[in-house]
N, C-alpha and C positions, 0 to 999 in steps of 0.2 A: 504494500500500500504506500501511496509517494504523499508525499507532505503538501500542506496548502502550500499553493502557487506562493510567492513571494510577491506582494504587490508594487510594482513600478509606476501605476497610474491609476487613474482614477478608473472603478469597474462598473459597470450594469451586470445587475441583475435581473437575467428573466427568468419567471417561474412558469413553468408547464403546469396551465391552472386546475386541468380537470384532472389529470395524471396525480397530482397532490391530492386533491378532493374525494378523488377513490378512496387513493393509499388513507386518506383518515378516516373515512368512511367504516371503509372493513377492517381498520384493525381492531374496530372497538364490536364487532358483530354479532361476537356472541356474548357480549358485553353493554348494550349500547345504552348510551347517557339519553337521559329523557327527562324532560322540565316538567314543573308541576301540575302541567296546562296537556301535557300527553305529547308535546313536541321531541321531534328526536334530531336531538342537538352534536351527535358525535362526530360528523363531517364540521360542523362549523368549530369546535372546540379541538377539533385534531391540526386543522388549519391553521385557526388562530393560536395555537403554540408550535406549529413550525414555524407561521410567519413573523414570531417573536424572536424564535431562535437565531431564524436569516438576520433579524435585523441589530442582536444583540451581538451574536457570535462575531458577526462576517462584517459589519458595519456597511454595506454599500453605498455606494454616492450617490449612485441610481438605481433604480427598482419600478419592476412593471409585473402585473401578473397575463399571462397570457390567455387566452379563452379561445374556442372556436365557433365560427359563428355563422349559421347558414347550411346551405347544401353546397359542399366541397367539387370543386373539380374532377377529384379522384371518383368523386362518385359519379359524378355526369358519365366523367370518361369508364368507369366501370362499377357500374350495379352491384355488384358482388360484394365491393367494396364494404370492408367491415361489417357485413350484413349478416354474421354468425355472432356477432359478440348479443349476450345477453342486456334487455330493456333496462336503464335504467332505475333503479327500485324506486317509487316512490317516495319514501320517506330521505333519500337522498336528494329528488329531484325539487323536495320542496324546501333542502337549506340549502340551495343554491342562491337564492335572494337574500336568505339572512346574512352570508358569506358577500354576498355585494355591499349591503350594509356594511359588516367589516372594514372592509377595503374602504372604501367609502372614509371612515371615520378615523382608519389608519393612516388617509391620505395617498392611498396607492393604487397609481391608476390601471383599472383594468383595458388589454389594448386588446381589439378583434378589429376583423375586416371581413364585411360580409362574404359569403362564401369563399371563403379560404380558412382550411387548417391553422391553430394555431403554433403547427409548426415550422409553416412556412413564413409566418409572422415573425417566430422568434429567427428563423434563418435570416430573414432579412434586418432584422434591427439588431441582430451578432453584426452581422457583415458591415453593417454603416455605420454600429462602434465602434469597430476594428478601423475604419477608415477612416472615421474623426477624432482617433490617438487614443481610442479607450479598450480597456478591455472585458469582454463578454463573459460573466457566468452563466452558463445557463441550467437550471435547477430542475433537473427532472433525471428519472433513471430508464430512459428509454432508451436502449441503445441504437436507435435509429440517429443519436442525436451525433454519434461520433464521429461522422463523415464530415462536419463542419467544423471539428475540433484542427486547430494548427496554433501557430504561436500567437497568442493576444485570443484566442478563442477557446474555452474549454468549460468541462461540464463538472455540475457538483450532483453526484446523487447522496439525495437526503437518508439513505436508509430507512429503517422501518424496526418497529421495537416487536414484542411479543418473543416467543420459547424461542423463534428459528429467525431471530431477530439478524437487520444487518447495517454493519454500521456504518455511520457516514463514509464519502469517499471521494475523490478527487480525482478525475481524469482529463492529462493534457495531453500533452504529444509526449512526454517519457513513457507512459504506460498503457495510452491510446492502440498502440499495434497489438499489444502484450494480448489484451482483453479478447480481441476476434479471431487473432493471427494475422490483419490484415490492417495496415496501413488505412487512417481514416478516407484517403483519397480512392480509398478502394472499398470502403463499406458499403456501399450502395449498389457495387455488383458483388460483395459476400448476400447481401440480404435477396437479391434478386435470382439467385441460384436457389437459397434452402428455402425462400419465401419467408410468409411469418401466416400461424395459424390465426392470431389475434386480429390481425388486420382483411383475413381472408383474404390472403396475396396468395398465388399460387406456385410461384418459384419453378425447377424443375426437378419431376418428380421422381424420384431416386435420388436424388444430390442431397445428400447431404455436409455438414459443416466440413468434416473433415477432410471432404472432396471437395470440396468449393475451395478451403484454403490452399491446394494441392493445386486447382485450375488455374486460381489465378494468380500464385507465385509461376508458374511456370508460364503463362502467355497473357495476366495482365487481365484488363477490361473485359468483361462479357461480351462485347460487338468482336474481338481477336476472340474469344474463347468461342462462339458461335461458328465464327470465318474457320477454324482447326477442326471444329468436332467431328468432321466426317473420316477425320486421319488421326484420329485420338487409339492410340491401342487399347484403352479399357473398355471393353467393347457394353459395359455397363454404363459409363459416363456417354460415350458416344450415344447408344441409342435413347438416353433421357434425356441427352440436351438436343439430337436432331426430334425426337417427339414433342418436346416443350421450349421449342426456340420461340413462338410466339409469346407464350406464358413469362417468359424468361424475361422476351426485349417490354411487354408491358407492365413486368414488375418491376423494373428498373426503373420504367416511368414513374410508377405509382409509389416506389420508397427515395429515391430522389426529392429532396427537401429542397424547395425555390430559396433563392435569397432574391428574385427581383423584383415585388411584392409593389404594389403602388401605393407604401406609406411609408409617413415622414417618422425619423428618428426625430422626437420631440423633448429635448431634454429638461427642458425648463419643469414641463408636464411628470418626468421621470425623477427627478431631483427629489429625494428623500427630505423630508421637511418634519418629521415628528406628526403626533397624532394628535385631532383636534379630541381632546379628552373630557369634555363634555358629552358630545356625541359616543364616543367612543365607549364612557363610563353610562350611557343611556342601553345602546345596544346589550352591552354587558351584564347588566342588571334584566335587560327581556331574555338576555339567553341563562340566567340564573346562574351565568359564572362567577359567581362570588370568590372565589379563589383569585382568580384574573382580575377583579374590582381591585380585589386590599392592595396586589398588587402591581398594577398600570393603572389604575383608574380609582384611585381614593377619592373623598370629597375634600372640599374643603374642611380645613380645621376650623373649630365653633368658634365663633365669635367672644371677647373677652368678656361684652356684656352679659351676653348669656351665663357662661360661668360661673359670673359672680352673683349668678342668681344660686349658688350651690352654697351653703352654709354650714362648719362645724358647731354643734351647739358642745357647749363650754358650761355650762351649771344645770344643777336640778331644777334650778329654778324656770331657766329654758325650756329645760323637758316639759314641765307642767305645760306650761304655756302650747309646747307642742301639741301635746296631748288633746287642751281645750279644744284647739283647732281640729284636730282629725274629729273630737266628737264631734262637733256642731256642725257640721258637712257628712257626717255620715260613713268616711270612707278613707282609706289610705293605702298606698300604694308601699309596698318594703325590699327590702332587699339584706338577708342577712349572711354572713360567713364566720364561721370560725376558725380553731388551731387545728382543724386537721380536715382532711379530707372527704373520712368518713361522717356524717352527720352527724350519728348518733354518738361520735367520740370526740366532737368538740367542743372547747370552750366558746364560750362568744367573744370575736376582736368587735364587732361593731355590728350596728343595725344603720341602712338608710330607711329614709322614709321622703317620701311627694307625696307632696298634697294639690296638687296640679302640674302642668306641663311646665317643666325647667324649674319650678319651685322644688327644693329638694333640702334636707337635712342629713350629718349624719351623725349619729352618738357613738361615741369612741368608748367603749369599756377596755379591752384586753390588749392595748400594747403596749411593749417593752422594750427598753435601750438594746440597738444593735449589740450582739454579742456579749450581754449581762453586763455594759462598760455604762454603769449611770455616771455618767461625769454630773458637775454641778453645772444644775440648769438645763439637764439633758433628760432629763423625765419625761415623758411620754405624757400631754395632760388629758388623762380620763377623765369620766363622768364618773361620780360614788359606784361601787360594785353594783352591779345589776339586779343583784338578791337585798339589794339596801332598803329600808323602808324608804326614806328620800324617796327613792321609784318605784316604788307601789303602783301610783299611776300609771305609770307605764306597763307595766305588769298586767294593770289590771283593764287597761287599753287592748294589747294582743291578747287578753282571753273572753273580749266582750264580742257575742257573735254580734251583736247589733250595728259594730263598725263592720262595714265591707272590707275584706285585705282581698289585694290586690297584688300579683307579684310573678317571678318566673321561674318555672320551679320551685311553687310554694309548700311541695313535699320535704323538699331539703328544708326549706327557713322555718317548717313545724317541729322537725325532727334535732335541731339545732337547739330552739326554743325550750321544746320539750327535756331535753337532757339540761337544761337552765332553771326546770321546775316551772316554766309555763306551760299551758296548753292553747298553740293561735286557733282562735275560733274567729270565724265570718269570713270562710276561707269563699271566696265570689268568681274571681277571676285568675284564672292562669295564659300569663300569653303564650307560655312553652304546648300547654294543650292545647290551646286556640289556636293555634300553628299547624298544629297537626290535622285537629279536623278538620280547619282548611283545605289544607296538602297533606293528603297522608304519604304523597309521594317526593315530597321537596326531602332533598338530602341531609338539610340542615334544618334543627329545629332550636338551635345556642341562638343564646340575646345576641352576642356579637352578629352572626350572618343575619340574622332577621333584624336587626338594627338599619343595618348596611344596604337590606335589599328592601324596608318597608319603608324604613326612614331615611334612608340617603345619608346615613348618622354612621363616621367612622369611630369606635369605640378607641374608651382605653384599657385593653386586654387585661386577662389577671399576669401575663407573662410580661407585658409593659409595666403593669405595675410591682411585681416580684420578683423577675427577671428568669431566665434559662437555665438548666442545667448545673454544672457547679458554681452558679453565679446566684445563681434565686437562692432570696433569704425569705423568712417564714413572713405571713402575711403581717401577722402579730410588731415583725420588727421594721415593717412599714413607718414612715412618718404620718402623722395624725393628718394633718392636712392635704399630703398626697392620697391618703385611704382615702378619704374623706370626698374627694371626686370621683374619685372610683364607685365607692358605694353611694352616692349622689345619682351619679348616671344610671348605674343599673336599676334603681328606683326610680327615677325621672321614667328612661326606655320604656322598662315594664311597663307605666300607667298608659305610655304614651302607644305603644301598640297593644292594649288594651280597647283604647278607645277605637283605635285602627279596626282591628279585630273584632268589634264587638258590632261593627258596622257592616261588614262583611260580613258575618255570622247573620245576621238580621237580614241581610238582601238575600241571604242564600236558604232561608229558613232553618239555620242550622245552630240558633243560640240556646236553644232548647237543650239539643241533646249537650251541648256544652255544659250547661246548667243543672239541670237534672239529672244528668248521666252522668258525664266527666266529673266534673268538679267535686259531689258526695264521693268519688274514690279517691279521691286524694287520701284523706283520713284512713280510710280502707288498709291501702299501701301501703302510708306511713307505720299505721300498725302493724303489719307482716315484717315492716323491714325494722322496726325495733324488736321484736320476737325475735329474729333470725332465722 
């Protein structure tokens, strides 16, 4: 395998666009990704991470995706012409549009000319970069493409992943002949001897590769291998190329790739420019790639004023006051975590609570100086312990079912609670279940993705806020004020795709079984999984 070309100038990249489009198609087949809505997104999602790849890995200057468009010549000139390959599947032919969208939004323009191949597209705009000082990639693993390969022109095949996976590769003129036996200037009469099944080219019949590389090291071009074959001693080659000399001289036509095409190298239009990421981040979110949101298409970060709609409360006295407020409205939204993972084995570090949208609190009970180092002045400032009379109220707030609580994964913040010596009652709304029986198909049902894809809202993770691997420290040794918007958001979210959710559920008659059905199990749950 020969190493990337060495770049001396500036390159084009063309993509062989339907050739790609397959290849992501099937590899996901017996696999395939499908959006909440029943759409089948695997061609568009296989694309758009190779098309990230070309443009991360390889950096191009220019970039085009290639398409073909119309009824081709080859076919005029012969019927036959690819007429075995199987129909397009449907469910591929209908994310051909949403892949235009892509493109579209990645700023990369797609090139076709009516009735012509998009191979002979790409042959002619290789040839008129080569001629305007640039150099041609061309992105596809079709080996029809190597007859066009010389210096300043050569091909990348992208490979393809799965068990009989293959991996990327680079083919120029060092290892161009190596591939066929046959010099690229001589590819187009290898191909015209064995034919190609795929294409319905007929070639001739008995010749195979290893005789065709044999004919035409020893006499060259097919029109001299035709002009000998009556004086050919293998009386097997003789009588298959005098039986299939027609076949032969019109598949040479028909694998012959034009470079004289009546279109302009437009480079201005080629010029890689970055992606208008509005658009880009709109497409993203209808194909439910939330993976690809967080990272090419974030949102903006919140606003400072917002924010500071987020508040640590600092005294009991606070609390109370909180407390008032969630009565007299009826309802509250929470969000709890504590020292450990498991639910039913943590202490409590903190509770948020909303009481409307971007109104948010949070009570700080259980943190502690990094690494047991209380320096002076490095105290972690709590609320009185949780079990304190001071918070009674409070206490006596999450076990009043007459408040609505509101929250995500309100199975966890009972079972947290519960091991605290409360029991939350007016359990009303879960947005993690409301999710679900929305979508029972959507991938993700975490606040974070349903933040991202309901509310256009990038979160601040628990890994942002505790950090990775041997870096992450316990949530507990957190700073007060950074917990503090963490557990703010997740409370704010929750209410806020609540109301989302609760709106949806209602257009779709499906708040009921939310309510009735869903939500009385939570408790259910909760109880199995403190039993064990």
């Amino acid at each position: 395998m020969v190493e990337k070309p060495e770049k001396t100038r500036p390159r084009l990249f063309l993509i062989d666009g339907y050739a790609l489009i397959y290849r992501a198609f099937f590899a996901l087949i017996s696999r395939p990704l499908t959006s909440s809505r029943g759409e089948n997104t695997s061609a568009a999602f296989g694309f758009t991470r190779f098309l990230l790849k070309i443009l991360e890995e390889h950096e191009p200057d220019y970039l085009g995706v290639v398409m073909d468009a119309g009824t081709s010549a080859r076919e005029l000139r012969y019927p036959a012409y690819k007429a075995t390959r199987d129909k397009m599947p449907d469910e591929l032919r209908s994310s051909l549009g949403r892949i235009r969208q892509l493109l579209e939004a990645f700023r990369v323009p797609v090139l076709e000319l009516l009735d012509y191949e998009a191979d002979d597209v790409i042959g002619t705009l290789a040839t008129r970069a080569l001629a305007q000082g640039l150099e041609a990639v061309i992105v596809s693993g079709d080996k029809d493409f190597y007859q066009l390969i010389r210096p300043g022109i050569c091909l990348l095949n992208p490979g393809r992943g799965g068990p009989v996976g293959i991996e990327e590769e680079w083919v120029d003129v060092r290892n161009a002949s190596a591939r066929l036996g046959v010099p690229p200037e001589r590819v187009a009469d290898y191909l015209a001897l064995i034919g190609d099944s795929s294409d319905n080219i007929p070639g001739a019949r008995g010749i195979g590769p290893k005789t065709a590389v044999q004919l035409i090291q020893s006499y060259g071009p097919v029109e001299d291998i035709l002009a000998r074959a009556p004086s050919l001693d293998s009386k097997r080659a003789r009588e298959a190329l005098l039986a299939s000399a027609h076949d032969v001289r019109l598949s040479k036509e028909l694998v012959t790739i034009r470079t004289d095409l009546p279109i302009e190298l437009d480079l201005g239009a080629l010029a890689v420019k970055g992606p208008d990421r509005a658009q880009l981040r709109q497409v993203l979110l209808d194909l439910e790639f939330h993976s690809l949101v967080r990272e090419y298409a974030p949102p903006e970060e919140k606003k400072a004023a917002e924010q500071q709609r987020y508040r640590v409360v600092a005294s009991a006295g606070e609390v109370r006051e909180l407390v008032q407020r969630a009565r007299a409205q009826g309802s509250l939204a929470l969000h709890v975590e504590g020292t450990a993972t498991q639910a039913r084995a943590a202490e409590i570090v903190g509770i948020g609570f909303a009481l409307a949208p971007g109104v948010a609190f949070y009570l700080p009970f259980g943190h502690r100086p990094r690494r047991g180092l209380a320096l002076a002045g490095a105290e972690p400032k709590n609320l009185p312990a949780f079990d304190s009379e001071e918070l009674r109220p409070l206490r006596e707030l999450l076990a009043d079912a007459r408040v609505a609580k509101i929250g995500h994964d309100l199975k966890h913040d009972l079972l947290v609670l519960r091991r605290a010596g409360v029991e939350l009652a007016g359990l009303a709304f879960d947005s993690m279940i409301a999710s679900y029986v929305l979508n029972p198909g959507r991938r993700e049902h975490g606040l974070d993705s349903l933040a991202l894809e309901v509310l256009d809202h990038k979160t601040m993770t628990y890994a942002d806020l505790c950090g990775k691997g041997k870096e992450q420290i316990p949530l507990a040794q957190v700073e007060v004020e950074r917990a503090g918007e963490y557990f703010c958001q997740n409370a704010d979210l929750a209410l806020r795709l609540a109301d989302t959710f609760r709106e949806e559920l209602e257009r779709f008659e499906l708040l009921p079984l939310l309510t009735e059905m869903e939500m009385p199990l939570v408790g259910v749950l909760a109880d199995m999984e403190w039993a064990g």
